[in-house]
N, C-alpha and C positions, 0 to 999 in steps of 0.2 A: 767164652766171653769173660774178661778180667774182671776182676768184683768192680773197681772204678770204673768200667763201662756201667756195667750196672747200676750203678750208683746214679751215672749223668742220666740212664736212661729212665731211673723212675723217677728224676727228676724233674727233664722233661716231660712226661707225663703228668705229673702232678701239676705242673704249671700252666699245661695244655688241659688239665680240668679242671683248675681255677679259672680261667679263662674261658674257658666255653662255659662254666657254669655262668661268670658273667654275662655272657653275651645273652643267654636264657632269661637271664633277670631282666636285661636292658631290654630285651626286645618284649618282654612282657608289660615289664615300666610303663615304656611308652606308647603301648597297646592297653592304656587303660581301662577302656571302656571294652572291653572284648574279656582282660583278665576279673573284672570286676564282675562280666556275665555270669563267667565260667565259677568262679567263687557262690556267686549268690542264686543258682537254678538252683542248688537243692532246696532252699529257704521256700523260693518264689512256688515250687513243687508240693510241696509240704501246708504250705501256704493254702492253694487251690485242693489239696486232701482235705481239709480241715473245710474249708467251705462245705463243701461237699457233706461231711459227717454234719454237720451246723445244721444244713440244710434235712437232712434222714433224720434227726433229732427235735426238726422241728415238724415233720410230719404228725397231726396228730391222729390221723386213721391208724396208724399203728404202734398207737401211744399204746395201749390194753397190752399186746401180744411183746411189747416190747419190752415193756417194764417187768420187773422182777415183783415177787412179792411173799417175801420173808415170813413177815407175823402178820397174815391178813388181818384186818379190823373187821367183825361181823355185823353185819349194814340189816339196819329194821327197813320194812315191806313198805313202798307208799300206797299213797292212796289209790283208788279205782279212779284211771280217768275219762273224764267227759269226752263224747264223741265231737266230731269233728265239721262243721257242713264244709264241705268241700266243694266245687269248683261245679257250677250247672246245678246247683242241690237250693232246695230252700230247706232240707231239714233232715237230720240223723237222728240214728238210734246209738246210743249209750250200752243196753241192751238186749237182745230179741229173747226169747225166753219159752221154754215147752215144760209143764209139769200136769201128772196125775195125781199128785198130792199137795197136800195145804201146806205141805210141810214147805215146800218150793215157792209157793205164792207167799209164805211169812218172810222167809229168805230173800226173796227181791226187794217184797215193801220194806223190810225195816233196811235194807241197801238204799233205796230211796231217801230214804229220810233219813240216813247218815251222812247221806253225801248230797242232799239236795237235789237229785237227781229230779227236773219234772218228769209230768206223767206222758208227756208228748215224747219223749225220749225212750220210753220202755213199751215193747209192743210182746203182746204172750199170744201163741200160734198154739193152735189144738195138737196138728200133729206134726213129730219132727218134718216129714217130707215136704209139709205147706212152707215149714221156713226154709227147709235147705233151699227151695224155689225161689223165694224169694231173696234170699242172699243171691243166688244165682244171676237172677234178673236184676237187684239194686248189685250193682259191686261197690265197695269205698262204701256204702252206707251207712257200714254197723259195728261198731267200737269192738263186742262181745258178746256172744250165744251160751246159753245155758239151758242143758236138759238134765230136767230130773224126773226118777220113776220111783217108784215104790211095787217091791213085790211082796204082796202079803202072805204068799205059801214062804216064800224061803225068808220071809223077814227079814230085807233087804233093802234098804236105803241106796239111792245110787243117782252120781251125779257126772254129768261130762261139760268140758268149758271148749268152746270154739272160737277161733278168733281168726282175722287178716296175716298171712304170714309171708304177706308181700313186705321186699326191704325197702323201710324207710328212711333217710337220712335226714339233720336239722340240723343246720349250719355246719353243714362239713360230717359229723358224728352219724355214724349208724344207731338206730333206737332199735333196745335189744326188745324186743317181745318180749321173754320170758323174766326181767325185770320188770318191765313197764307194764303188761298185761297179765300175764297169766300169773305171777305170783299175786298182785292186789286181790285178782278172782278169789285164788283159791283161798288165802288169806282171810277174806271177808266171809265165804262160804263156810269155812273150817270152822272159824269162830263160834257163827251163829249155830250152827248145828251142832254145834258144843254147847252154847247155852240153854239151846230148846232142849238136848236129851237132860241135861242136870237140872233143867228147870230152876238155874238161878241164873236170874238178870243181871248180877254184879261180878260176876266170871271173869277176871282179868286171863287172856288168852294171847299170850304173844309169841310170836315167830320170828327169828332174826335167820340169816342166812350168811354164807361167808364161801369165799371160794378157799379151796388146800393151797398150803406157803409152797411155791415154786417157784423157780428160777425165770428168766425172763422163756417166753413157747419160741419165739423166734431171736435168736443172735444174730442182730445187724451190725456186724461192724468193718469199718468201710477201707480199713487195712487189711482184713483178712481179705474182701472183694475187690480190691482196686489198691491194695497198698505193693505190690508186686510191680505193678503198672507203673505206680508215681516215681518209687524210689528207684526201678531200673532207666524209665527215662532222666529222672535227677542228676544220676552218674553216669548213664551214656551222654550229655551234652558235652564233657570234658572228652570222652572217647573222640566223638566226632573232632572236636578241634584240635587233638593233639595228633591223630592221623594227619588232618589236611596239613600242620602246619609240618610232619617228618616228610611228608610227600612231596611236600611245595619244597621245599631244600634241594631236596632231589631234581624235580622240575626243573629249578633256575640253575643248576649245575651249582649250587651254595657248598653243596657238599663236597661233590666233587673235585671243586678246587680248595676248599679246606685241603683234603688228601693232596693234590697237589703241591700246597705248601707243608707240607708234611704233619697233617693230622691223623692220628693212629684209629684205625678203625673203633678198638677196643674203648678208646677214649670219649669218641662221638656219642656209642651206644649209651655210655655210662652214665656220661651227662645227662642224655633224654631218658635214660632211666631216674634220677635223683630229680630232674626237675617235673618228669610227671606224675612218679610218685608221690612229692612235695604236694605238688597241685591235689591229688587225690585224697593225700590225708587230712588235708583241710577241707575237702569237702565234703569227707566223711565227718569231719566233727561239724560242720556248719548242718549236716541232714540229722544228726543226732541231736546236736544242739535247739534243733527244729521243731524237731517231736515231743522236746520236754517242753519247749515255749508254749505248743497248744493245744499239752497235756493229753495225749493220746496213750491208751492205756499199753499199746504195746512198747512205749518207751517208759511208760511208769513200773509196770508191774514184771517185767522182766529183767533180768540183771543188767546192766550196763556192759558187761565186757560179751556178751551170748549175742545183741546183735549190733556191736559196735566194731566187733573185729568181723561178724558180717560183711558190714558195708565197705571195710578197710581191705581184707582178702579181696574181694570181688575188685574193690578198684585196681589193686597192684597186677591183679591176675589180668585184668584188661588191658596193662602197660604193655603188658609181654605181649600178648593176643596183637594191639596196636601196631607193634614191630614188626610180628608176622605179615600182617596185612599191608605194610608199608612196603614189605619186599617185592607184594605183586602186581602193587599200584602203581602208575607211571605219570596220571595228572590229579593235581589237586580237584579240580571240579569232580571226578570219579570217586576219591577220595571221600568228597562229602555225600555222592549217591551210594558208596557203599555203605556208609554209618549209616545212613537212612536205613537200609537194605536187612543190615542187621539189626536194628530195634524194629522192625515189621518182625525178624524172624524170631526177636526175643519174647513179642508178644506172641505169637503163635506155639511157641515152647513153653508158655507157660501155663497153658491150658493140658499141653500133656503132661511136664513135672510132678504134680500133683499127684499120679497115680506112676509117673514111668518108677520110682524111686521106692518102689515097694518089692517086697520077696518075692513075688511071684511074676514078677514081671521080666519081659525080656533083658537076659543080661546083656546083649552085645548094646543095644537100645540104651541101657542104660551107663555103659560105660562110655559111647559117644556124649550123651548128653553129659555125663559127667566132666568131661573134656571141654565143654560151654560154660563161660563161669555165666552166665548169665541165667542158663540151667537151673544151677546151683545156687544164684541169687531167689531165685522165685523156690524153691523146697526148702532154705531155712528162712524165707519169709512164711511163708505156709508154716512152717513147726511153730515159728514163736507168735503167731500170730492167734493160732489156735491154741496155743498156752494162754493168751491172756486176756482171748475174747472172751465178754459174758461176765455177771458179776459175783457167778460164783469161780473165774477163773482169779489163780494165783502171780499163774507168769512161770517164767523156766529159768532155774538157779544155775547156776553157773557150773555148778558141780552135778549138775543133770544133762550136762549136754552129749552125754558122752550114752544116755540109757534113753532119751526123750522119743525115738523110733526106731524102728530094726536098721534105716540108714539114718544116720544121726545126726545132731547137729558139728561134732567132730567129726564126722565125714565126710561134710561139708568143707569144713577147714581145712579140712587133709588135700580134698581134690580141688580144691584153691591153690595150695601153694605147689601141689605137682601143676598143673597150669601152669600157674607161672615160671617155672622152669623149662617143662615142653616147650610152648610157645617161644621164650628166649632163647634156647637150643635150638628149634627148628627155624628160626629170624637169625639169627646168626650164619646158620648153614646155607640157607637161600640167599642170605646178602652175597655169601664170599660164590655162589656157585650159579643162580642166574644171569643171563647174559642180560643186561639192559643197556640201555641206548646208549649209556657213560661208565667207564671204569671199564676195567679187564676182569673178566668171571676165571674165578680158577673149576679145574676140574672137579668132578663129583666127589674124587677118592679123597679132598687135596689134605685133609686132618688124619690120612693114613703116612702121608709125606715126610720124610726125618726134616725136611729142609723148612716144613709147616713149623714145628716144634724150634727152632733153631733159632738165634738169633737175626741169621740172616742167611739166604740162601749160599750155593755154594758158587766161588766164581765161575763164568764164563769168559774167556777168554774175547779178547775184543777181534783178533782173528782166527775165530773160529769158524765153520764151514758152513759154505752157504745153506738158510734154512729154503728148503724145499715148499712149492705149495702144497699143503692136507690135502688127503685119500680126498674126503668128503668133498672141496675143493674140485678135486679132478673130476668126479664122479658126476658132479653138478655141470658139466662142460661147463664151468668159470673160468677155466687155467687150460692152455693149449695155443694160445697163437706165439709165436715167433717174438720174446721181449725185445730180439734187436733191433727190425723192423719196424719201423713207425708206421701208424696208420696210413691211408694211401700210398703206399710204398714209400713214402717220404725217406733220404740217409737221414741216421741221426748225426749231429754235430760230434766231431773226434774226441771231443775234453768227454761227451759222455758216454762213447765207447770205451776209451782209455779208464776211466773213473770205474767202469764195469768191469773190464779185464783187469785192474790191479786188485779189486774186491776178491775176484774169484780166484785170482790167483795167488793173491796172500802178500799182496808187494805194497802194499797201503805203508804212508811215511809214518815213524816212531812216533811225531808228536800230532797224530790222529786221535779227535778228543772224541767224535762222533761218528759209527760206523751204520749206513742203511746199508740193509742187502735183502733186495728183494722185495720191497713191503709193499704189502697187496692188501686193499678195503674195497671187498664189495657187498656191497647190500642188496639185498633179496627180499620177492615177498612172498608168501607161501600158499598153497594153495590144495587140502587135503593131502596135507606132509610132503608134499612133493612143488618144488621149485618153479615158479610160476612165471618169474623173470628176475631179471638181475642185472643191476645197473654197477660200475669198476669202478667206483670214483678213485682208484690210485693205481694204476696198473705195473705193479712190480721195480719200484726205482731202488736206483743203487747210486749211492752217494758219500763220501767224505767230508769232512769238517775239521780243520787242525784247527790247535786249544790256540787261545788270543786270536781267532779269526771273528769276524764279523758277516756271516753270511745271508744275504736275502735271496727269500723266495719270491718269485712273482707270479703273476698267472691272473687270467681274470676270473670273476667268479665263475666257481662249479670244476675250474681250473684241479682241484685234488689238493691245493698248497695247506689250505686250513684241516683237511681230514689229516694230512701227511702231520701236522702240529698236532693234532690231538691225539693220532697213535704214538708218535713219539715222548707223550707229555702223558699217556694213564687215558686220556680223556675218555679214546676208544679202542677195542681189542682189534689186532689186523687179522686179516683174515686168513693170511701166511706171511712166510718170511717175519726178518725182524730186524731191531735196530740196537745197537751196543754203542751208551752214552759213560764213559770212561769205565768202560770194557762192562757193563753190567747191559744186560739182557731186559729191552721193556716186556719180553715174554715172564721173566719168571723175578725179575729182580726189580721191579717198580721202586718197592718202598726206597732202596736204595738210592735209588738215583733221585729220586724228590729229596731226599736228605741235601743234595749239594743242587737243587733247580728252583730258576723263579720263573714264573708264568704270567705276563700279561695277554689275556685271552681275548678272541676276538670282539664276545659279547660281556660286558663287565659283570663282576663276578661279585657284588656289593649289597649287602642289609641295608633295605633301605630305613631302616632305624637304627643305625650305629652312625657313629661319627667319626669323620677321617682318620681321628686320631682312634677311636678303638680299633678300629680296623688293622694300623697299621699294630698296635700292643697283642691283638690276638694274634697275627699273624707270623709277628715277632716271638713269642711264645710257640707258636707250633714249631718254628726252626730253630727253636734249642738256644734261645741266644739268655744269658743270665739275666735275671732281674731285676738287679742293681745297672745293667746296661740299657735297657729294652729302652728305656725313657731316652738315651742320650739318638738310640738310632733312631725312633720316632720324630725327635726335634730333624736328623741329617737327613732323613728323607722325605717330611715335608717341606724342609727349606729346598733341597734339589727341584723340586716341582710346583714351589711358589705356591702353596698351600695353607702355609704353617698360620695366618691369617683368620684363616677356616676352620680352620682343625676341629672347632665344637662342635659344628655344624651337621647334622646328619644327612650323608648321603644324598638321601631324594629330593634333599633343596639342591643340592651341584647340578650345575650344567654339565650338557653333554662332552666337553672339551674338560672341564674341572675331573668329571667321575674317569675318564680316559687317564687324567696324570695322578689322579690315586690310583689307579690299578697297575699301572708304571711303577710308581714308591712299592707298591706290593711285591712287585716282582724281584725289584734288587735289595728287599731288605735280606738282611744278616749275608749280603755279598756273596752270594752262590757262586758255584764254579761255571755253570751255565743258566740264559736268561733264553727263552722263548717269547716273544715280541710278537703279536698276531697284531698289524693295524693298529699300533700305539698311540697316533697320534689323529686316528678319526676326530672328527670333529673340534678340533682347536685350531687356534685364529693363527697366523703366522707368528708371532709373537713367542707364545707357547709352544711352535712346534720348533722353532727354534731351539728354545732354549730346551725341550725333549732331547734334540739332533745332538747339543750338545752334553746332556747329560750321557746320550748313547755314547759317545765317542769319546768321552772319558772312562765309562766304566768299560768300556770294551778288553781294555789291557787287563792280561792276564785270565781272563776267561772266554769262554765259546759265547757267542751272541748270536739268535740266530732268529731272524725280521723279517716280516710280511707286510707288505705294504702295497697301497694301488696309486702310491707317489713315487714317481718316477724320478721330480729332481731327490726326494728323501734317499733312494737306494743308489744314486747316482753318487750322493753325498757321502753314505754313509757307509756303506760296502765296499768289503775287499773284496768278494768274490759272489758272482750274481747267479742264481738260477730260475730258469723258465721253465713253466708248467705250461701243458696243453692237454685237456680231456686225459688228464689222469700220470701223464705220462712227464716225465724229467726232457728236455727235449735241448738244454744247452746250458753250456757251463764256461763260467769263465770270469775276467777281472772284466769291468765296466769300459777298460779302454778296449780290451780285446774282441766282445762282442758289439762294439760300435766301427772296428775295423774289418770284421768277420762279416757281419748282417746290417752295418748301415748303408743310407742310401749312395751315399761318397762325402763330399764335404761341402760344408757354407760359407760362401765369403759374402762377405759386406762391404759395400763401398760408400764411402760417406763422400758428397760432389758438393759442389759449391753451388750451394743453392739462388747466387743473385746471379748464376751464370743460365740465363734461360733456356739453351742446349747442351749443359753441363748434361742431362740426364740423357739425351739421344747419344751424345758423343760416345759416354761411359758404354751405356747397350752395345753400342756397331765395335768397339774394341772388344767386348766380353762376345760378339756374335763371331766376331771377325777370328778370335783367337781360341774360342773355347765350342763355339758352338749352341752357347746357353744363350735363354734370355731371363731375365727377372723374376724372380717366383713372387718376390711381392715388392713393390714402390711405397713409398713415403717422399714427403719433401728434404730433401738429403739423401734421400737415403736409397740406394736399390739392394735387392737381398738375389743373391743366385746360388740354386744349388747347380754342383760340380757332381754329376755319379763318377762310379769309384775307379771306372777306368779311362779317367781322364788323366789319375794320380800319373803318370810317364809326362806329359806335357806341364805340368804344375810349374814347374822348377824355371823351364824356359817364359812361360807366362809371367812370375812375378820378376822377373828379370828383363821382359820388356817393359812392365809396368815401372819398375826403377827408370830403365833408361830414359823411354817419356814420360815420366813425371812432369816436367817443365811447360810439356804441351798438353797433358792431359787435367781434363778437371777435375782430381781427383785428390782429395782434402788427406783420406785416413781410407785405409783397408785393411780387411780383420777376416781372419778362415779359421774354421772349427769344423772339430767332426758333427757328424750325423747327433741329434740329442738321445737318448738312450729309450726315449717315451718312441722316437721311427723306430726304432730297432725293435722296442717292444711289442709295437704294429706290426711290424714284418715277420716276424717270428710267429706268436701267436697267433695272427690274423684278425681280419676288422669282421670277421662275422662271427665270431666268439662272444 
């Protein structure tokens, strides 16, 4: 390749990624409300986190166990309190009481009389057993028990405190017993038995108590339990949407004829690479952004860049992952059941990360998960989360990331960005090597290929030998009947036996711009790997096309003419055989020949958020045409199709006849050597298809045009050379005068009669009965219509020539004969049960 090829080619390119990156913007623009979703779920995510922790924070059952406590304050004893009457009761004890010494009897009464306690309140039982009984039998009765003994051998003071150690709660709070009761007991009892032994009354005796400074007993925090959860669904909502919208491209064949009009695969990728990773990095900063508005500690106390490039790897590595998944998907609604599919399985995965990501754990286990970034999103949430839960945590430095686990937070990073390579490698390879519904799949080996490598394949000559149907093919009994043979034994027409033996025999004329030989599409559906049935829709045609011809196809639907347009255009792969469009091979040299082709497809191929006029600037761009030009061909082919009007207008407001003659202007921008026509002018009024006709028939000079149409006066008009389809098959060929003299019915004369002559019309019939044999096919006032079949043509010549002689006598004003219309012929040929 010369360096100035090179030059124009990264030219083109650059201009075809300016451009599509436009088209990225525009379609997102005007998709407001969908780009603004996509922008603001992490917020809205973060958001509902944050309620959440508000809500655990404001729980106060587990105010105590939650809070920290640094420098406890040591808290003095309260009082002893009063018993309770409770619910069925007319009256409690405060007390019950057992002692064998005075010592105990001093001890309650002066407790009485410091606390007011009356004497209805305090009950003393002889032996412990009579009170246990009685607690037994009253329950809820009795505030607090107290026995005391005295043993006079061992000189031994001795006291015990019983109490209710059923849980109580008081507006929400549990009441700890051992504050509320048993400290005041022993408090009070300590005292006074302090003052009795010292035998001084003025004994200041006090007791404070204090829990040990510790950290909070339980870490709730609700990133470490659920922050895994928020921020992975935060950042799969853009996953989901940027799948459905690669897939839906796909779907509506958007892409498809991109490449048609000559867009570089390389270039497609590129773009949805920059504009989804755009979209991601902003909504990594919008989720980080998030966490410092409502001040979560794992966005305060942790470095900025530890889980900032977190959330930024994980997104980019899902770009790539999105690609893979888009090669396997074939409808957008699937599309969005598989996002689904994969956040069920991200939450299921992250229940094991926690533990797969450790030394001891299975390695093969772990290096698949590590190939999930989503895996890997939930283990550096887990690391930096557990760095900064709790308030004796710090958070994790940035220069720690790399020692913070045995698999680290750099490990993390590491198998992020392999991800995102794998995945783009492996989306790359399946794009160019699965067979899908649209495009032509290359081989498994095809990056083993020099011709892969190479600017452009190497030629094939245009008469080169015929391609054969594949083994696999044969194997499948698809390929085995007689091509010459027409169904029902039917001959086939001569022009397309002739057409076949000059194919194979190599005799095809010099200025052959399009060569078919052979081409075969059939579709099959499968059934435990093995061939279930199989429907031909193209059964082996061979055909020529010289360059300045104008050639239409006809056939009615299911006819093969449109499958025959999409193998020859990229659309779809044949199943054998093939076809050489100025001598390059749609088997191996596609990109080639789209360099010089324009495509109006049968079903339009249109954004419906772009406007006429972008359409026609991206498309212009993809075929190489300079910069400083694009704006002049845009103005020449919306005024060709009376557009130019519209032009701002986006697509989905055009009517079906408007969207029909943009996809016309698409086809003949930057003046291809060949235009492909499927049905161009469906749906417009006469008017418009007029002035279609004659845009066709201007640009037809000097290039192949070649038309599908189910308008019979259009192919009539507009064709130099017409073919007919039947269930799959080429079935006749020829100029429009040739197959109305081959296959029409004979010919139509008219006879215009003097209609104030009131047996003008009998007279006319018994001379057309008397001479020809005919009568009327249809009447009017003036007018009778006969057709003539074709072997009447011997007698004609005498017929208008007694019509001359009696003129004088006959009533007959004007007479007019024309062949068969090409719409009988297309009847006779194809048949009326098609």
């Amino acid at each position: 390749m010369s360096s100035k090829h090179q030059q124009s080619t990264a030219s083109v390119r650059w201009r075809q990624i300016k451009l599509l990156l436009r088209k990225n913007y525009l379609l997102n623009k005007r998709n407001i409300k969908g780009t603004a979703l996509m922008l603001l779920v992490p917020f809205v995510f973060v958001f509902f986190l944050w309620i959440l922790k508000f809500g655990l924070d404001a729980n106060e059952k587990r105010n105590d166990v939650l809070k920290p406590f640094p420098s406890p304050v040591p808290q003095t004893i309260g009082d002893i309190p009063r018993c309770i009457i409770g619910d069925e009761r007319d009256s409690c004890y405060t007390v019950n009481y057992v002692s064998d010494t005075s010592i105990g009897d001093w001890v309650i009464d002066r407790i009485a009389q410091q606390f007011t306690i009356p004497s209805e309140e305090i009950r003393k039982f002889s032996t412990v057993d009579e009170m246990d009984s009685f607690l037994f039998e009253n329950k809820n009765s009795t505030t607090a028990a107290v026995v005391f003994s005295f043993n006079s051998t061992s000189n031994e003071l001795h006291y015990s405190l019983k109490h209710n150690d059923t849980q109580i709660y008081v507006e929400g709070q549990e009441v700890r017993m051992a504050k509320y009761l048993q400290l005041p007991w022993v408090y009070q009892i300590e005292k006074l038995l302090a003052i009795n032994l010292t035998n001084n009354p003025n004994l200041n005796y006090n007791i404070d108590y204090a829990e040990f400074a510790h950290p909070e007993l339980v870490v709730a925090d609700v990133i470490q339990d659920l922050g895994g959860l928020f921020f992975f669904a935060s950042l799969m909502f853009n996953v989901v949407i940027q799948l459905g919208q690669i897939v839906k491209e796909k779907e509506l064949k958007l892409r498809e004829g991109m490449n048609m009009m000559g867009l570089k695969d390389s270039v497609y990728w590129f773009t949805w690479l920059v504009t989804n990773c755009a979209f991601n990095i902003v909504s990594s900063l919008v989720l980080t952004a998030s966490g410092y508005i409502f001040q979560f500690d794992f966005f305060k106390k942790n470095d900025f860049g530890t889980f900032f490039f977190l959330f930024l790897l994980f997104s980019l590595s899902m770009v790539t992952f999105v690609f893979f998944l888009s090669t396997l998907i074939k409808s957008s609604d699937i599309a969005t059941s598989i996002g689904f599919v994969i956040f069920l399985i991200g939450i299921v995965i992250q229940g094991v990360a926690s533990f797969a990501f450790q030394e001891d754990f299975f390695v093969a286990v772990r290096v698949i998960l590590s190939l999930l970034p989503f895996a890997l999103l939930t283990k550096g949430i887990n690391d930096l989360s557990e760095a900064s839960a709790g308030s004796v945590a710090v958070g994790l430095r940035w220069s720690e990331r790399t020692s913070n686990a045995w698999f680290s937070l750099q490990d993390v990073y590491g198998w992020f960005i392999i991800d995102f390579f794998v995945f783009l490698i492996v989306a790359l390879y399946l794009d160019n090597v699965i067979q899908s519904e649209y495009g032509v799949s290359k081989p498994l080996y095809f990056f083993l290929q020099p011709s892969y490598w190479k600017s452009s394949p190497p030629k094939i000559s245009a008469n080169s030998e015929t391609h054969q149907p594949t083994s696999k093919a044969k194997k499948n009994g698809l390929i085995g009947k007689d091509e010459i043979e027409m169904e029902g034994g039917e001959m086939e027409d001569e022009e397309v036996v002739n057409e076949r033996n000059n194919i194979i025999n190599n005799t095809v004329s010099e200025d052959t711009a399009v060569k078919i030989v052979n081409l075969r599409k059939v579709y099959t559906t499968k059934s435990c790997c093995k061939v279930k049935s199989a429907y031909a829709a193209v059964k082996g045609t061979y055909l020529t096309i010289g360059n300045g011809q104008l050639f239409v196809l006809l056939g009615h639907n299911g006819s093969g003419k449109s499958t025959t347009f999409g193998m020859c255009t990229g659309l779809f792969s044949p199943t054998s055989g093939d076809a050489f469009i100025f001598g390059n091979s749609i088997l191996t040299q596609m990109t080639d020949i789209r360099q010089s082709l324009g495509i109006c497809p049968q079903h339009d191929i249109l954004f419906d958020e772009l406007t006429g006029r972008e359409h026609l600037e991206i498309y212009a761009a993809f075929k190489g045409i300079p910069e400083d030009e694009i704006e002049q061909e845009v103005i020449t082919r919306l005024k060709e199709v009376d557009l130019l009007h519209v032009q701002n207008l986006v697509s989905s407001k055009y009517s079906g006849g408007m969207r029909r003659r943009l996809s016309t202007a698409i086809a003949f921008i930057a003046d291809p050597k060949i235009v492909f026509l499927d049905e161009p002018t469906t749906g417009m009024d006469s008017i418009a298809k007029r002035a279609i006709w004659g845009l066709i028939e201007r640009a037809k000079r000097g290039r192949v045009i070649i038309l599908t149409t189910h308008s019979m006066e259009e192919a009539d008009c507009l064709g130099d050379r017409i073919g007919i389809m039947k269930k799959g098959r080429l079935i006749t060929l020829g100029t429009s005068l040739r197959l109305k003299n081959k296959f029409g019915t004979g010919y139509k004369i008219v006879a215009l009669v003097d209609e104030k002559n009131q047996s003008a019309s009998a007279e006319v019939q018994q001379f057309f009965q008397q001479e020809l044999q005919v009568q009327p096919s249809s009447m009017a006032v003036g007018v009778l219509e006969f057709n003539i079949p074709r072997e009447k043509l011997p007698v004609l010549k005498d017929f208008f020539r007694k019509v001359e002689d009696q003129r004088s006598h006959l009533p007959i004003k004007d007479i007019q004969i024309s062949l068969s219309t090409l719409e009988e012929v297309f009847m006779t040929i194809s048949g009326h049960e098609e």
